[in-house]
Structure formats: C-alpha cells, structure tokens
N, C-alpha and C positions, 0 to 999 in steps of 0.2 A: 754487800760490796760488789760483788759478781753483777747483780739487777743495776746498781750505778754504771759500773763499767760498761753495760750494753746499752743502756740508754743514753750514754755520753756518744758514746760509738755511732749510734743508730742518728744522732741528731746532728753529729757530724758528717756524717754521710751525707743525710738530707740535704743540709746547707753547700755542702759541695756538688750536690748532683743539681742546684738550684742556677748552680753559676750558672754563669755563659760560657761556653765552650764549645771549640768541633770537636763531631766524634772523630773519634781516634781509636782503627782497628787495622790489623797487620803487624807480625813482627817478623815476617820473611825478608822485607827489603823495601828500599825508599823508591817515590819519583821524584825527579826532579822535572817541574814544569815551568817552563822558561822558556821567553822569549831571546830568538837567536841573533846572536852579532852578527848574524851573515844578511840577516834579514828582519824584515817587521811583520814575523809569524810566532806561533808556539810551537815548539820543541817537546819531544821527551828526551828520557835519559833515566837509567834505573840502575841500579847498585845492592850490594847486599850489606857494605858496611859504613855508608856514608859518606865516603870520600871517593872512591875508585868506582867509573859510573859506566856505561854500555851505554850508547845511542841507539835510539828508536829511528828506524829510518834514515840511519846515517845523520842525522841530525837535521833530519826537511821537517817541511811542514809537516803537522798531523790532523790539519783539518786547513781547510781553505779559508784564510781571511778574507778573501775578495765577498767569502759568502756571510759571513760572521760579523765583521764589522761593514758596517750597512752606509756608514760617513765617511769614512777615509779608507776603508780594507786595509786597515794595517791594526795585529791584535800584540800589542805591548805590555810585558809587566805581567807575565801571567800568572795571577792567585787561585789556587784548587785546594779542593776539602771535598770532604762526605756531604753529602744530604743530613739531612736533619737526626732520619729516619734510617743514617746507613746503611738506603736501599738504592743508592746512587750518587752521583758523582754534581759538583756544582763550580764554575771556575767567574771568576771577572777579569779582565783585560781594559786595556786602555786602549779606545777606540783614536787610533793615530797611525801617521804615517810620513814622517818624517821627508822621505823619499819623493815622494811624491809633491808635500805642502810646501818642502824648503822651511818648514819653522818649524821651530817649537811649541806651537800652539796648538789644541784641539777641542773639541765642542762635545763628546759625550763618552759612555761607557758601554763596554757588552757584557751583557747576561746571560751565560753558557749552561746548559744541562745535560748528562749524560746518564745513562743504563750501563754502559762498558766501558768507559772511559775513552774508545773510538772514534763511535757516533756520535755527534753532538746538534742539540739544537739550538734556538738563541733568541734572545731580544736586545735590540742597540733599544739605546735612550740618549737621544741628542738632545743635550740641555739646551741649545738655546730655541725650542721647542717653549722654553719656561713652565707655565703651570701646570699645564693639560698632558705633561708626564706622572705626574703623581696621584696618587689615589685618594690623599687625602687633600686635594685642591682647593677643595669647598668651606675649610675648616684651619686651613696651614696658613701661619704667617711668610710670606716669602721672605728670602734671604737677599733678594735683590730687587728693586724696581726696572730694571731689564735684562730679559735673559738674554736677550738677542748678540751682545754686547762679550759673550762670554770668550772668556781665551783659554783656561785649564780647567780638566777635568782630568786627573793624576791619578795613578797608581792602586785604584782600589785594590782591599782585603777583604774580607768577609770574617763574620764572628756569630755563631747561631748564639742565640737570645732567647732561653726557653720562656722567658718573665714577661716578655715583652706581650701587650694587651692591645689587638686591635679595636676600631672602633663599633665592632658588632660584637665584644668581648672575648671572642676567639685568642688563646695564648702563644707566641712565639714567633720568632720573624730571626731574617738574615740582619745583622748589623752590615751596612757598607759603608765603609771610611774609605774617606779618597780627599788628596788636595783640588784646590778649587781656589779659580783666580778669574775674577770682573773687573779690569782692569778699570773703568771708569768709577768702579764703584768700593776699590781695595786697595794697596797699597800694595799688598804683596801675596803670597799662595798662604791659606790657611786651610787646616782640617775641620772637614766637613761630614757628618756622617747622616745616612736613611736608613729604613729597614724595608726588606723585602719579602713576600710574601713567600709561604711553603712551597709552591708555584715556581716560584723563581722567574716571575715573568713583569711584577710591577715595583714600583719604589714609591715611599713615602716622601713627603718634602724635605729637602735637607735640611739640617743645623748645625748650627756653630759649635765644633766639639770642641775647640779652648783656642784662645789667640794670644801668643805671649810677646808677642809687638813687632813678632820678625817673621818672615818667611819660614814656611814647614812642610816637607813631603817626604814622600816614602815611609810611612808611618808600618810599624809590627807590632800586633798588641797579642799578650798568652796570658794566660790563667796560669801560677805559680801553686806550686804548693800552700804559700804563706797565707792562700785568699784572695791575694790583690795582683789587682790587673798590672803589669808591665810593658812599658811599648819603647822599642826601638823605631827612633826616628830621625832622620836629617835633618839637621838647623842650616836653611839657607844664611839668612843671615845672624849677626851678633856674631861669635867666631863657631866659623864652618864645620860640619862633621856630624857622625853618629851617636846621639846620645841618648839617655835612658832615662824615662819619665814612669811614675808612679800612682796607681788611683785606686782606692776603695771600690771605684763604682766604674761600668765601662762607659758611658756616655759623659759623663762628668763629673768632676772635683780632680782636673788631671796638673800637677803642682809643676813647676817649672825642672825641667831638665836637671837631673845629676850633673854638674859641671866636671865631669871624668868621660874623655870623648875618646870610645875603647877603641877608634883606630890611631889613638896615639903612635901603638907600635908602629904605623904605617908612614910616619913622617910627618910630610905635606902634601902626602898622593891624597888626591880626592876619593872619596867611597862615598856609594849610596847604595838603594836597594837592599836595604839587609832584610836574612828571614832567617830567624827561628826555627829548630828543631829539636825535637831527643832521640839521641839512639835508643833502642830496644835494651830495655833494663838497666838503664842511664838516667840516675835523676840528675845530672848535670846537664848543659846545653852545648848544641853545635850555632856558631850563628857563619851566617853566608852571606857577602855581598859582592856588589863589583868593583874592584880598583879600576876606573875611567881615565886615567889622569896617565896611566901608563901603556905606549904602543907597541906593543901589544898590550892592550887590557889585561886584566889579572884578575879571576874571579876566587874568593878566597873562602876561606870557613879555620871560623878559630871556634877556641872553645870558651865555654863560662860556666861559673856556677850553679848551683842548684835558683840564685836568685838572679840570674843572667846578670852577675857580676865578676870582678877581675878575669876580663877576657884576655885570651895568651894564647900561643903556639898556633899564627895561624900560617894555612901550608895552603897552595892553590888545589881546586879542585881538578879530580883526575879523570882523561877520558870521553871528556865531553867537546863535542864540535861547536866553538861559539856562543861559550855559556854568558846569559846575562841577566838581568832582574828578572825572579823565579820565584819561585815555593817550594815546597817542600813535603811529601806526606810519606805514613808509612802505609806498607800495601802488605798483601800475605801472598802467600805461594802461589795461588791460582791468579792472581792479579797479576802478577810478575811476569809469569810463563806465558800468560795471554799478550802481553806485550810485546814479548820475543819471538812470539809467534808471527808477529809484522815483519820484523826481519827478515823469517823465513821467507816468507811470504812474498817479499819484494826482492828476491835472489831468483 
C-alpha cells in the first residue's frame, strides 16, 4: 500500500512539475511592477503583506524608457517573473507612448532582462518589421499578409513552457501572449501568443490563441492546483468586463468565458489589467486591477478562491504613487532590502 502511495505521489509530482509555470521563489514580500499614472515608465513598489506597498524611487522611473523602448520610449503594462533557471529576472512591456503618438495605437513589444532586478537589458520587436523578427520565418505561416498595416500590440505576459520543442529539438521557451490588432486585416483585438528563446532575445511567429468573435486584451493565465490553466481576461466587446476562461492546455482548447464578470461588485466602472497573485502560505488568490473609469483612478485587489473564483472584498491598493497595469511577484529578504537600498541611495 505504502509502494502505491509513493508512486501515485511520485507521478504526481512529475505531471505537475511538467506544466508550464514561472518559478516562484521568496516569501519575504512582493513587487509590484507597474507602469505609472504619472507617466509611460515602470515603477516599483514592494510590500511585505500585499496590500500596504513602499515606493522605489518615490515612484519614478527605474530604468529609462527612452532607452528600452527603441519605437515610441514609452514601456507600458509591465509584466516581471523569474528566468527560467531562477538565476534572474525577465519583464515584457508594451512598447507605446501615448503622450507622445496622441493614440491609442502601437507597433511592437520590449524584451527586458536583468541579474538584480536594476540593470536591465533589452530587445524591442517592432512588428511591422513582419517576418524577419522571427526565427522561425522560413517555416511559419504568417498571421497576416501585411505587417506594415499593424495598429496593436497589447499588454504581453510571459508563461515559461518547459515542453515546448524547438526546431533543433532543444526543450523550453517563454510563452508570450499579447492582444494584437491589423486593422485591414481583423475586426477587432484578439489573442495572440510566441514563444521566446532561454536568451530572451528572439520570438517565434505568432498564432491565434482563440477568437470568440469579439474583442480581447489584458489576458492573465496561472497554473491552479486543479491542473488547468485559468486566465483572467477583458472582453472588449459582447458585454464589457473581466472574465474568466478555462483550458486543459496553454496554447489551446481555451472555452468561451464564465459568464460571471467578478467586477460585478464594481458597478459600471470600467476595469482592465487584472493580475493574479498568492500571498505566502495562501492557497486562495489576491487579484489586482485598475478602475479607469473613476478620477481619480482606483487601483484595486480583491480576493478569490483557491480556483480564482467568487471574487469579494475588494479595497484599493495602499501606498503606491500612480499605480497602474502591473504584476506582481514574490521576492525574499535579500531582494527586498536591495530595493530599499535605492531609496537610500537617492536621499
């Protein structure tokens, strides 16, 4: 009975260490990485219990967009995790600038890497570059017959993929999902996902990660207990809001939206950006977005289930100078203290 019991255990393991997942190490206290209302830069902001946060830098920039986004110097949306190898630090941004273009529209994404979460290096990827950004160019069906033509590239996230097989058989890559809109050539913003190299310097061709006939961005996909992927996402169109969609597999079989749209409590205020988190020794969830729709903005976090469901009691977040579409990771003592040390530092 005891030899069953290990071998249930042992094959459980296996299959869950098979998934896709970022790693996930630190139980000292979170960052929060976010782009600021004050501006079209990345922010920090660190906390020890998830709500009440310290600003890095008074809330300024913490690396120069002018230098990072190489298209418009504006780094929006900013998504951070671990390296693969939890030997360093990996972030995406939406390469835009609001300020600057007068629209809403933008042409590509940045590729950020770091050693200390400090310094950082990068590669933009201006899609309407078209095929000659991808690696597998030679081999990929395009998504579009002109890239030229492109108006969004939205909000990527990242999702390590240990399964994922390049084509010299080599295993693993970054998932990046992001909405994506060809207006000549779509209807409306749908999700789009690549993967990206250990490197963190190239991308594969994009595809279609599901289209459910209406508008889709601000996508958050986690690895649950239950197995299966869950992603919080905004439905521009059909009626508006943060809903929660369900799939066996991460790249596809993603089934149409729960019709329970969990900023119900929130009215008619509009919210996007939401993300995902666990407090330290909390199998329930924190989720975070932004109320837009209210001025002053309101950036909020409620809570949810073990299955990021019946979300309730949400309270704004505290502390933060200009909080807006962000991330979320956990960090440990030494990560923390290195942070505050910029503080110091700029006193």
């Amino acid at each position: 009975m005891k030899k069953l019991f290990f071998s249930i255990l042992i094959a459980t393991s296996a299959t869950l260490s098979a998934n896709a997942q970022n790693p996930i190490k630190g139980n000292y206290g979170y960052l929060y990485c976010h782009m600021s209302d004050r501006g079209e830069y990345t922010a920090y902001a660190v906390s020890r219990d998830g709500y009440h946060y310290e600003d890095i830098l008074n809330g300024n920039q913490i690396f120069d967009p002018e230098i990072h986004a190489r298209i418009e110097g504006g780094t929006r949306d900013a998504y951070i995790t671990r390296s693969w190898n939890g030997k360093g630090y990996i972030m995406v941004t939406t390469d835009m600038c609001v300020r600057k273009s007068h629209k809403w529209d933008n042409y590509g994404i940045d590729l950020l890497k770091s050693k200390d979460l400090i310094n950082w290096t990068s590669v933009t990827v201006d899609f309407r570059k078209g095929m000659s950004n991808f690696s597998d160019a030679a081999t990929a069906t395009p998504p579009y017959k002109d890239w030229s033509t492109i108006n969004r590239v939205w909000a990527p996230q990242i999702f390590w993929d240990p399964s994922y097989q390049w084509s010299n058989g080599s295993r693993g890559g970054y998932m990046i999902y992001f909405s994506m809109l060809n207006r000549p050539e779509e209807q409306y913003d749908r999700m789009y996902y690549c993967y990206a190299n250990k490197d963190f310097t190239q991308l594969t061709t994009p595809r279609l990660l599901f289209d459910w006939g209406y508008a889709t961005i601000d996508a958050d996909i986690n690895l649950l207990a239950d197995g299966k992927y869950h992603m919080l996402i905004k439905k521009e169109g059909g009626h508006p809001g943060i809903y929660t969609a369900v799939s066996d597999h991460l790249t596809y079989g993603w089934g149409e939206p729960v019709e329970h749209d969990y900023v119900s409590f929130e009215g008619d205020k509009k919210c996007e950006g939401s993300s995902a988190f666990q407090l330290k020794g909390d199998k329930t969830w924190r989720v975070a977005y932004i109320q837009y729709s209210d001025n002053p903005k309101h950036y909020r976090i409620c809570k949810a289930d073990e299955n990021l469901r019946n979300f309730h009691d949400p309270v704004d977040i505290q502390g933060v100078t200009g909080p807006q579409h962000g991330s979320f990771m956990r960090i440990t003592k030494k990560e923390y203290k290195r942070l505050l040390e910029l503080n110091e530092e700029q006193k």
